[in-house]
MARPALO-829224 format. One record per residue (C-alpha): residue number from 1; residue in three letters; x, y, z. Coordinates in steps of 0.2 Angstrom, whole numbers, padded with zeros to 4 digits. Layout:
# residues N
NUM; ala; X; Y; Z $
...
***
This chain:
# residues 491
1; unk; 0015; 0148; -0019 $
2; unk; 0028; 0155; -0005 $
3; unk; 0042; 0153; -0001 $
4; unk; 0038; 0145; 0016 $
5; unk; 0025; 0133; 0008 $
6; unk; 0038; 0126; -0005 $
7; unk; 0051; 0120; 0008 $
8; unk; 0038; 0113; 0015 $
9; unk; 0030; 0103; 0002 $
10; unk; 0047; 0098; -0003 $
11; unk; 0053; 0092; 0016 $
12; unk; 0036; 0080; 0017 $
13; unk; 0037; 0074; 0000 $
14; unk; 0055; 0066; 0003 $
15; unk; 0057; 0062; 0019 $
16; unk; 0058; 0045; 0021 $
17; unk; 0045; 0038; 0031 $
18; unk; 0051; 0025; 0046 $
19; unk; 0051; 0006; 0044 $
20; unk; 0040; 0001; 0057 $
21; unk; 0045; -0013; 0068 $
22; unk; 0032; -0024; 0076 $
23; unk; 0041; -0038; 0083 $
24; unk; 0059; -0031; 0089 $
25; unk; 0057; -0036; 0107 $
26; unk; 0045; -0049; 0114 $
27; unk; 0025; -0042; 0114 $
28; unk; 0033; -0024; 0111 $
29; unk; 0015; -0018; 0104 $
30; unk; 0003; -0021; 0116 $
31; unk; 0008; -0016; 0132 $
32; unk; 0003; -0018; 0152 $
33; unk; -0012; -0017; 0158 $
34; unk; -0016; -0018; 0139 $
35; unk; -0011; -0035; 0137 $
36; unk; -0010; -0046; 0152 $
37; unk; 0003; -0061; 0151 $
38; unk; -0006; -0077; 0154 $
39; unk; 0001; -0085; 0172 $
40; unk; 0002; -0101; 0164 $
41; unk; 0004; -0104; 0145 $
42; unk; -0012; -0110; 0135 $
43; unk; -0015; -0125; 0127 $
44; unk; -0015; -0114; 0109 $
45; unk; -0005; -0100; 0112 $
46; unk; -0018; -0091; 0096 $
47; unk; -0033; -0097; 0105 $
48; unk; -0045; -0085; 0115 $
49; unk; -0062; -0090; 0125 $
50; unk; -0071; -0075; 0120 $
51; unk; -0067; -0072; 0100 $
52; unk; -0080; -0081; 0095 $
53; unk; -0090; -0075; 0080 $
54; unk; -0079; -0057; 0085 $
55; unk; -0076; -0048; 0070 $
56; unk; -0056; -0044; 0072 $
57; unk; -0056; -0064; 0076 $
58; unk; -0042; -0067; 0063 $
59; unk; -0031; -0050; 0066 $
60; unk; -0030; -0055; 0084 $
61; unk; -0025; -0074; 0083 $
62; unk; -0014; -0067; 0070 $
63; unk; -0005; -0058; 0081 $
64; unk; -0006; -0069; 0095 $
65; unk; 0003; -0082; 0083 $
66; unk; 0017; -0070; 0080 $
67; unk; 0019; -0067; 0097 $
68; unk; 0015; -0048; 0097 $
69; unk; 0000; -0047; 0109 $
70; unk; -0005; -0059; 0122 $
71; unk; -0022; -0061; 0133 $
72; unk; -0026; -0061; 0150 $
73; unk; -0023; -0075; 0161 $
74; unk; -0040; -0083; 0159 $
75; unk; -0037; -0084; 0141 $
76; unk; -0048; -0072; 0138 $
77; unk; -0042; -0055; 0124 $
78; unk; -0059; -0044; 0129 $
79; unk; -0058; -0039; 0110 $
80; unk; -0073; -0021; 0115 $
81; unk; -0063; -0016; 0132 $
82; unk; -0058; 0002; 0128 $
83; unk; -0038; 0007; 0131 $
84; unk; -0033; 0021; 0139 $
85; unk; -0026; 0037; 0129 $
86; unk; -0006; 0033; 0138 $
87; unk; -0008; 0011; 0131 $
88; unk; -0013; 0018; 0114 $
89; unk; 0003; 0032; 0114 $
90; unk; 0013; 0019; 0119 $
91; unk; 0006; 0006; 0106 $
92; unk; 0010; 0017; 0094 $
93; unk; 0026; 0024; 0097 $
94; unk; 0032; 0006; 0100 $
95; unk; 0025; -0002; 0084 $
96; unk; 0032; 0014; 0075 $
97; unk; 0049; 0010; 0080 $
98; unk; 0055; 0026; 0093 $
99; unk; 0061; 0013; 0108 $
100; unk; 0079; 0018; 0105 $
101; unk; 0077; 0036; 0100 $
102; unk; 0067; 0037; 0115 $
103; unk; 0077; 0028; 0129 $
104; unk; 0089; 0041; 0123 $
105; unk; 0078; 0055; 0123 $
106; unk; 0075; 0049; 0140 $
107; unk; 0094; 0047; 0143 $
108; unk; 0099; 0064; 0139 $
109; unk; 0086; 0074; 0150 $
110; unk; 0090; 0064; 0166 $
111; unk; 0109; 0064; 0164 $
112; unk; 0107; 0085; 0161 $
113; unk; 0090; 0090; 0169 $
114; unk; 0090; 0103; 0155 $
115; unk; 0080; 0105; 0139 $
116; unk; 0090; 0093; 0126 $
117; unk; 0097; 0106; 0113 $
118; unk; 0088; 0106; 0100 $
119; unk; 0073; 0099; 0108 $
120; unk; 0053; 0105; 0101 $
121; unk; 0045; 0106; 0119 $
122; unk; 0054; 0107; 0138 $
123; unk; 0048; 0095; 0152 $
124; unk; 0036; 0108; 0157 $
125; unk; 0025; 0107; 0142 $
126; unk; 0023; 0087; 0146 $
127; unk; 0012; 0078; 0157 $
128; unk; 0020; 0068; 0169 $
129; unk; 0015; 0051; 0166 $
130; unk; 0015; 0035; 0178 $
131; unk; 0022; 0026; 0165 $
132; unk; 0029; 0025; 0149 $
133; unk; 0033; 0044; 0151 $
134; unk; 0050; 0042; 0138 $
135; unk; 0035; 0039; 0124 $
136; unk; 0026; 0056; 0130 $
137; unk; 0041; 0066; 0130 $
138; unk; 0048; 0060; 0111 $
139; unk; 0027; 0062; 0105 $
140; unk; 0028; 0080; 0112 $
141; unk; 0046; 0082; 0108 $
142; unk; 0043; 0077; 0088 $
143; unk; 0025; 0088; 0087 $
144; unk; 0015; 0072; 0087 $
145; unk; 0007; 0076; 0104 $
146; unk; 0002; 0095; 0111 $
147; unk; -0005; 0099; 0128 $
148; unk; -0014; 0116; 0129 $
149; unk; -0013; 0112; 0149 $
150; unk; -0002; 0100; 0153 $
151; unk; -0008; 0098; 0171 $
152; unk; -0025; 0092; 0167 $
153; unk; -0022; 0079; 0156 $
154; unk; -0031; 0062; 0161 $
155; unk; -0019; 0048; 0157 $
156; unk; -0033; 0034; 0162 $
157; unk; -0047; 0040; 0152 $
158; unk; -0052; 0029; 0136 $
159; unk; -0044; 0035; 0119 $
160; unk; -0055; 0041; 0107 $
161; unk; -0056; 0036; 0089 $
162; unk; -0051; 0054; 0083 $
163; unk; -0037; 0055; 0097 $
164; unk; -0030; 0040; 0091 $
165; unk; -0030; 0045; 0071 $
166; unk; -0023; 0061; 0078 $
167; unk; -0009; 0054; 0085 $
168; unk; -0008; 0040; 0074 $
169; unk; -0006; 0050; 0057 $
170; unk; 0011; 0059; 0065 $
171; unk; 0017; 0043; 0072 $
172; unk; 0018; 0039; 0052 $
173; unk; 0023; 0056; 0044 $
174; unk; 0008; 0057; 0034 $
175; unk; 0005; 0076; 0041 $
176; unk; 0018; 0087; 0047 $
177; unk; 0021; 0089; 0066 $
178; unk; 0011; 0101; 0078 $
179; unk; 0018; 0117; 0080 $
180; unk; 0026; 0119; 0097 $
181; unk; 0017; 0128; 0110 $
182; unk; 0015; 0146; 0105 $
183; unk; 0019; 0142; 0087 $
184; unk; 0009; 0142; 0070 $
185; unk; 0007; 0128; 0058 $
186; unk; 0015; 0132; 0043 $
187; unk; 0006; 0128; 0027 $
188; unk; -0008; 0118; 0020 $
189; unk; -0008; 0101; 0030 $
190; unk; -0018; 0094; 0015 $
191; unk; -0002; 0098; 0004 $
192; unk; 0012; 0097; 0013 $
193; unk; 0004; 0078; 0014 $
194; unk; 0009; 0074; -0002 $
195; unk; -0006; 0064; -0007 $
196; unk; -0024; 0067; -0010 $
197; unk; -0034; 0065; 0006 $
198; unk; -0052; 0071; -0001 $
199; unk; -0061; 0059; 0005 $
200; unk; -0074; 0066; 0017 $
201; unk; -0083; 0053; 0031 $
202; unk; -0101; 0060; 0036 $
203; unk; -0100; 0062; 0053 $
204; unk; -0083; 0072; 0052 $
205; unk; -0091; 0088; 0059 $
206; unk; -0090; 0079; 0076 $
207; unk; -0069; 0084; 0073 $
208; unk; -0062; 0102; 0074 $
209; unk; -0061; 0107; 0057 $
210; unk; -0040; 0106; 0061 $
211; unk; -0042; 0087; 0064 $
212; unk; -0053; 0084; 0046 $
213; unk; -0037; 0079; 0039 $
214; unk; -0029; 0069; 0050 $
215; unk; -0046; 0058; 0047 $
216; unk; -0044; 0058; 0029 $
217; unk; -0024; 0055; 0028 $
218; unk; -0027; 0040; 0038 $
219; unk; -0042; 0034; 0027 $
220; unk; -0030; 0039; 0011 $
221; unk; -0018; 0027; 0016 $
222; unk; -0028; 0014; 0021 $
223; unk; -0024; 0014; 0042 $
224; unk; -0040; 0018; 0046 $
225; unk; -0054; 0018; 0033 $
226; unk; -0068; 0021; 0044 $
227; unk; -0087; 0010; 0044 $
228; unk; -0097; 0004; 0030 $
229; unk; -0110; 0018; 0032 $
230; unk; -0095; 0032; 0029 $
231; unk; -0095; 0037; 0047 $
232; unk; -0079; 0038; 0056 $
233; unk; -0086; 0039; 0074 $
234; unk; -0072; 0053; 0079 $
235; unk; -0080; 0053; 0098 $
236; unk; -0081; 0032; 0100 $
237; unk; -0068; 0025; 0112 $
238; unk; -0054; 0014; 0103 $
239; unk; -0056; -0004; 0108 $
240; unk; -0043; -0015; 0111 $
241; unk; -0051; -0027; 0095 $
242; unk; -0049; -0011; 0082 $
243; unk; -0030; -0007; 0090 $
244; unk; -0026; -0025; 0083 $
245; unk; -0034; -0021; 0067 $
246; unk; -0024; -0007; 0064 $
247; unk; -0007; -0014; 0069 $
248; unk; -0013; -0029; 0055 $
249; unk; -0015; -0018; 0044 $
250; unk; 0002; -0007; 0047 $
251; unk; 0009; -0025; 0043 $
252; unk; 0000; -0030; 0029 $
253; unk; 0006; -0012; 0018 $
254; unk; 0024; -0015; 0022 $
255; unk; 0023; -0003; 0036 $
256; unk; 0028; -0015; 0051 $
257; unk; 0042; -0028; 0050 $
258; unk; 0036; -0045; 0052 $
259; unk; 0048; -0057; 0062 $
260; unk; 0060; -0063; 0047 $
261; unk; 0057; -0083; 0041 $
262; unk; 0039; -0086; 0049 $
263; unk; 0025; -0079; 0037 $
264; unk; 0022; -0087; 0019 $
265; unk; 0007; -0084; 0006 $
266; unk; 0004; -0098; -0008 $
267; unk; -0006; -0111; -0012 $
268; unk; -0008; -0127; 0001 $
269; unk; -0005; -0142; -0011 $
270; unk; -0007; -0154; 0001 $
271; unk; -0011; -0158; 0020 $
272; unk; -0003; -0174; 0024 $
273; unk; -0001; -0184; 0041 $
274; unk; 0014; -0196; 0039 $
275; unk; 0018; -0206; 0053 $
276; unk; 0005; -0198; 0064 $
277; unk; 0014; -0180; 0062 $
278; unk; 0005; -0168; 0052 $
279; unk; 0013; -0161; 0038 $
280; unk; 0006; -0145; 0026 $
281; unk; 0017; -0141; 0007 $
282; unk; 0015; -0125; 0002 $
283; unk; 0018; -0120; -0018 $
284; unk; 0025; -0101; -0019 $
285; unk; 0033; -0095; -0033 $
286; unk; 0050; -0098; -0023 $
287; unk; 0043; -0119; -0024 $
288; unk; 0035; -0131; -0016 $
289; unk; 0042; -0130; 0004 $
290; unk; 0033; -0142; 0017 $
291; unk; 0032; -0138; 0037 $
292; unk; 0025; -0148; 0051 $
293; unk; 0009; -0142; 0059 $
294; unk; 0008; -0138; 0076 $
295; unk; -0003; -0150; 0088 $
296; unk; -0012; -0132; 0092 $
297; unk; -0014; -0125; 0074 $
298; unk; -0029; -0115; 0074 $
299; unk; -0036; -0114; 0055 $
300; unk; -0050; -0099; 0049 $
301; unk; -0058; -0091; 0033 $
302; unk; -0073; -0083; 0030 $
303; unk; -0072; -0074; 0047 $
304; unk; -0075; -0090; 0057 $
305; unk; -0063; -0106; 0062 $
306; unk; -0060; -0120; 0049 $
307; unk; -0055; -0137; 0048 $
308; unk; -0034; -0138; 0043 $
309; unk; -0041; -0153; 0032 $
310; unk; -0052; -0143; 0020 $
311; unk; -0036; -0131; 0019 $
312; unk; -0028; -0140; 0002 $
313; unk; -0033; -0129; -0015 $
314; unk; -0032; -0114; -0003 $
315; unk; -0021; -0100; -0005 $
316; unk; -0018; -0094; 0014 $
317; unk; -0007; -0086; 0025 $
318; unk; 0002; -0095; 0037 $
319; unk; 0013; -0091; 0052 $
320; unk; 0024; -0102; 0058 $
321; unk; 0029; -0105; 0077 $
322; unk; 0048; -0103; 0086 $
323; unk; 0050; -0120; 0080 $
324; unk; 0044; -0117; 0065 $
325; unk; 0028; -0128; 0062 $
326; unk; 0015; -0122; 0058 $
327; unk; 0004; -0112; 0071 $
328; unk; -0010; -0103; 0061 $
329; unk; -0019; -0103; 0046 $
330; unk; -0029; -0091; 0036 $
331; unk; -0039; -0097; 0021 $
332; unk; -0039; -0081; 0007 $
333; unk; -0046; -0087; -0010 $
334; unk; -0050; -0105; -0015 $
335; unk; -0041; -0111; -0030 $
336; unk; -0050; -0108; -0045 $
337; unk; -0054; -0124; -0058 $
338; unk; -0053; -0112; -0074 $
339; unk; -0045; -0122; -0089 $
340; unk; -0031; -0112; -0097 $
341; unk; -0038; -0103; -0112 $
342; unk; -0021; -0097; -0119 $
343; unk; -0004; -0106; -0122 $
344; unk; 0012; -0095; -0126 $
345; unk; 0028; -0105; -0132 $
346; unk; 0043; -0091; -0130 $
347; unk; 0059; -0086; -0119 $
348; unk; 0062; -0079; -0102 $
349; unk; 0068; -0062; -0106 $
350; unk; 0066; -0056; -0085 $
351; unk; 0057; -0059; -0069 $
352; unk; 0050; -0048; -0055 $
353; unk; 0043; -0056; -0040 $
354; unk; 0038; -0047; -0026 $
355; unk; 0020; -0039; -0020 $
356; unk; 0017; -0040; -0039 $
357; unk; 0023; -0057; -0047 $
358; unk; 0029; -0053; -0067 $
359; unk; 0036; -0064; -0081 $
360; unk; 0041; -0057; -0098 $
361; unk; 0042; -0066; -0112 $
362; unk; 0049; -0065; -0130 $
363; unk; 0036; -0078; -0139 $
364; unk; 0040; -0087; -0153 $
365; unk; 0035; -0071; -0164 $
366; unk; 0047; -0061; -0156 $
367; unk; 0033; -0050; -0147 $
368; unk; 0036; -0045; -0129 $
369; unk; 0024; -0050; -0116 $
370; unk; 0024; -0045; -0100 $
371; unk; 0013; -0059; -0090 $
372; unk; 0007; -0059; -0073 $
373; unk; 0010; -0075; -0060 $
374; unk; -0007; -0079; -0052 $
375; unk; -0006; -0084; -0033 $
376; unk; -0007; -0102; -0040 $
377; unk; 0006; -0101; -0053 $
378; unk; 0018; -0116; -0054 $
379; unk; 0032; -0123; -0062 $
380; unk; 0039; -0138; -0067 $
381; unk; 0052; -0146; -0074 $
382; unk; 0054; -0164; -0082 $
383; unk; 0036; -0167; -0071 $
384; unk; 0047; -0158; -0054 $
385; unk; 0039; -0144; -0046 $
386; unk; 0053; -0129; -0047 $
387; unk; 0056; -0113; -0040 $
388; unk; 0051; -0098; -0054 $
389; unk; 0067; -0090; -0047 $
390; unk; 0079; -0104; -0055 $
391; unk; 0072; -0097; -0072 $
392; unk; 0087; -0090; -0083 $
393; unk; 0085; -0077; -0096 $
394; unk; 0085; -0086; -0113 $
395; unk; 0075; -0103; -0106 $
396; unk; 0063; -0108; -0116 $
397; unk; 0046; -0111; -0110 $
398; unk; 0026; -0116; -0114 $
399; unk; 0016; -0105; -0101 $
400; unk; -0003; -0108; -0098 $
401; unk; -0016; -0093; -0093 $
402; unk; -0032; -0091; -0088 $
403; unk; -0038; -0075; -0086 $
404; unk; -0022; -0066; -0092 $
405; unk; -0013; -0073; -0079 $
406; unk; 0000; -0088; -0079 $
407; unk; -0004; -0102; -0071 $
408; unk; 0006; -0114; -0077 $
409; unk; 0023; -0114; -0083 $
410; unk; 0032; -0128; -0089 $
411; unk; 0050; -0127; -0093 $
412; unk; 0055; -0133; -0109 $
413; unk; 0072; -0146; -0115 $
414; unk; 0078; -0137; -0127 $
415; unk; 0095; -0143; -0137 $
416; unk; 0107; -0133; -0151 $
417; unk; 0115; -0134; -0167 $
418; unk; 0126; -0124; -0177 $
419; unk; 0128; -0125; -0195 $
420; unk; 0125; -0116; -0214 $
421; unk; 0111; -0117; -0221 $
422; unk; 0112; -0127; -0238 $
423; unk; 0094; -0124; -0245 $
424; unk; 0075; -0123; -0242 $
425; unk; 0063; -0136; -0250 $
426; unk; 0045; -0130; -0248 $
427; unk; 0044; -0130; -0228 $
428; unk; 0061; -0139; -0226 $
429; unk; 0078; -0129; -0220 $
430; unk; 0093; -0141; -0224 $
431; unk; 0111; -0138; -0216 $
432; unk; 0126; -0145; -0223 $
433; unk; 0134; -0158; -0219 $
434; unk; 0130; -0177; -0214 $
435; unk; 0115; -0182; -0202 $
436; unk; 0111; -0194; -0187 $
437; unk; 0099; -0197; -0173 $
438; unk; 0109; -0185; -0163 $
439; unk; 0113; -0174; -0178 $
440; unk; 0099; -0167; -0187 $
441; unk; 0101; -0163; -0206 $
442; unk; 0086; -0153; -0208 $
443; unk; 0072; -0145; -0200 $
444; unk; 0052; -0146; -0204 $
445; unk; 0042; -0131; -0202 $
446; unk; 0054; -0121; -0202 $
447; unk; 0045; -0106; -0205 $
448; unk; 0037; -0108; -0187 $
449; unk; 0053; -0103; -0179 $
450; unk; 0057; -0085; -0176 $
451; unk; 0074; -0077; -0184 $
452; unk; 0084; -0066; -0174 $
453; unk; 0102; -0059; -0175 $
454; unk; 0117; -0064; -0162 $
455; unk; 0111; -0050; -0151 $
456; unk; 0094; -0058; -0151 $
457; unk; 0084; -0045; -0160 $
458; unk; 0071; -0050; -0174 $
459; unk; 0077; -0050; -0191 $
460; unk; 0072; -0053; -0210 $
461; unk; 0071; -0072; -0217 $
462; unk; 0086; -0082; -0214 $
463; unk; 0097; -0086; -0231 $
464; unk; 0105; -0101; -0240 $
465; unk; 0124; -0098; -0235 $
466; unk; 0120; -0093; -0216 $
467; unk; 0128; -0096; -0201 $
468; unk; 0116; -0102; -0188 $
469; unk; 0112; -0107; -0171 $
470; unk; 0096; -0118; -0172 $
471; unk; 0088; -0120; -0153 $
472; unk; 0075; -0135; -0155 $
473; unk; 0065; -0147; -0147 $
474; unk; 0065; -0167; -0149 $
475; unk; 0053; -0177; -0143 $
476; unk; 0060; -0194; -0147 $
477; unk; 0077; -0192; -0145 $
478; unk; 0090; -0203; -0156 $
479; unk; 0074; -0202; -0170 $
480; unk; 0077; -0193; -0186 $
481; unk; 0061; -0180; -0194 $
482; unk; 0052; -0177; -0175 $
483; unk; 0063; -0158; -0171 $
484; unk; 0053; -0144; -0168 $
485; unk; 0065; -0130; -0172 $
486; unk; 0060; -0114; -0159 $
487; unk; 0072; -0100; -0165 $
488; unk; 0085; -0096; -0180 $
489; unk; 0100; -0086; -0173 $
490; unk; 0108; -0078; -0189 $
491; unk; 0127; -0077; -0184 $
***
């Protein structure tokens, strides 16, 4: 490899790619005469006349409830109409977070009518646009965009599939930019990538051979997979119903900043109406939080609309309004009716929740297990839903699976006593000293509990003569012979 190459390779593999902001200033991602505000406000602000049975249905009225695209003011979307090859430049600059940087961009040329220093392309290599030209100058400036003849270049005309994954696999730094006009591309696009994008579609020979991989990063990182057949369809035009679909997806991979405090995933519990007010409680592993639904709140699953009442013993997404009810509901996975099949008594050691949910546990034969949290895990406390991030390394808890995955956790009343051991009889430990209901003497089945050292580790048989720390159980407190000792801590 060259030297050329390496620096290459090495720049693209740690650059940090740009957080994505979809919801930074009101309907930022779909813009005129894109998306037409309505004159009036409709009666569902996610509801559209012509999205029924439409295959993008749910990405659209997703967005709608987020208040990233709005439809025209007959309260139609037109989900097929083609954009232009300016709205899709400007849909993705805008949803990939370059306002600022091109307002300034902008800024700097007007105030000096020069070439900004250190600038990629001067004004003349870049069409003049009717509007949104601050987008077209940063896209050429960065080497997203390049004109062979900047004079010709038709604005108006519909974007096609392949001129949007073109633009749209530089908008997101998965290839390196375009050369500048009279420049060479420097290495392998394919490498300097820094992922495999072998996936070939089967009408890719419609595509220069120097735009293959543009189609194949985009389907390597999910943005735009292509049809069920393996075609791409480079020449289609882009319609307005697959630009939704991608800035859904962007979203969905972390790649677009939702608004902060208004989309949850979990499991509905339970759709109440008290007092006439609808009401819906949603179990995530944060707890149980309830929000009020919107008169409006349009309900789908299974790509049509549903009825909000058959939502409880879902797991969905929701999106709350401005006022924070509930405006829109999507229905993912219908809770499952599996009986638990395995119960593990141990200790909370850690726990990661995020995209992937994960509880380890030391069990009561001091193995380590790390335990996934299915999307309907709960769990409770003295009978009280809780929140799994009040756990506390070291609480002691019975967690029930089903399919290797927890979903149920229950958090056990432990209680503590220190003392030496005075002697075993058969499967009896005896501490000295006196006993009472509050003061256990000895314990039964001992040999159940696990040993450990004071820094928690597993260890031999405890000894007549220890010190210990017994961590138990009991079920009928003020009782004598009912304990259930968990762990042995040898001081």
């Amino acid at each position: 490899m060259d030297k050329k190459a390496a620096r290459q390779i090495i720049f693209f593999k740690t650059r940090r790619l740009p957080v994505l902001f979809l919801l930074a200033l009101p309907a930022i991602v779909f813009l005129r005469p894109f998306f037409v505000a309505a004159a009036a406000p409709a009666a569902n602000t996610v509801f559209f006349n012509d999205l029924q049975g439409h295959w993008a249905r749910s990405h659209i009225t997703r967005l709608a409830a987020l208040d990233a695209v709005k439809g025209h003011p007959d309260h139609t979307f037109k989900p097929d109409q083609q954009i232009s090859r300016l709205e899709t430049l400007a849909l993705f600059m805008r949803s990939g977070g370059f306002d600022a940087e091109s307002e300034q961009l902008a800024k700097a040329r007007s105030s000096s009518g020069r070439p900004v220093a250190g600038a990629r392309a001067d004004l003349s290599a870049t069409p003049r646009a009717p509007w949104g030209q601050q987008y077209l100058d940063l896209a050429v400036d960065k080497g997203f965009l390049r004109f062979d003849n900047a004079d010709t270049y038709d604005f108006d005309a519909p974007a096609t599939r392949l001129e949007a994954a073109r633009l749209l696999a530089h908008v997101l730094y998965l290839l390196p930019p375009l050369p500048a006009p009279g420049g060479e591309a420097d290495g392998n696009v394919e490498t300097a990538a820094g992922f495999s994008i072998d996936k070939a579609f089967t009408d890719e020979a419609q595509a220069p051979p120097g735009d293959r991989a543009c189609l194949r990063a985009l389907a390597a990182a999910g943005v735009m997979s292509g049809y069920p057949d393996g075609s791409f369809r480079p020449l289609d035009c882009l319609t307005r119903a697959e630009a939704a679909v991608i800035i859904s997806g962007l979203a969905d991979r972390g790649w677009i900043k939702m608004a902060e405090g208004r989309r949850y995933i979990g499991l509905i519990s339970r759709i109440n109406t008290p007092k006439g007010v609808g009401e819906l409680e949603l179990i995530t592993p944060a707890g149980a939080q309830k929000f009020k639904v919107a008169q409006d709140v349009y309900c789908c699953g299974d790509g049509g609309e549903r009825s909000l009442e058959q939502a409880a013993g879902w797991r969905a997404e929701i999106i709350l309004d401005k006022s924070k009810q509930v405006l829109w509901v999507n229905l993912l996975q219908r809770k499952e009716t599996a009986l638990a099949t395995e119960t593990i008594r141990g200790s909370v050691k850690s726990l990661a929740l995020g995209k992937e949910n994960l509880l380890a546990l030391s069990d009561l034969n001091c193995k380590d297990r790390l335990l996934p949290l299915s999307w309907e895990a709960a769990l409770y406390k003295n009978d009280v839903l809780q929140s799994f991030t009040s756990l506390k390394p070291g609480a002691f808890l019975d967690v029930h699976l089903a399919n290797g995955q927890i979903k149920k956790a229950t958090v056990l009343e432990v209680k503590n006593i220190s003392g030496k051991i005075e002697r075993f009889d058969g499967r009896r430990l005896y501490l000295e000293g006196k006993s009472s209901g509050n003061k256990p003497g000895w314990f039964n089945y001992y040999d159940r509990a696990r040993v450990v050292d004071k820094e928690g580790f597993s260890r031999g048989n405890a000894q007549a003569g220890d010190k210990v720390q017994i961590s138990y159980l009991d079920p009928y407190p003020g009782e004598i012979d009912d304990e259930i000792p968990l762990e042995i801590k040898v001081q």
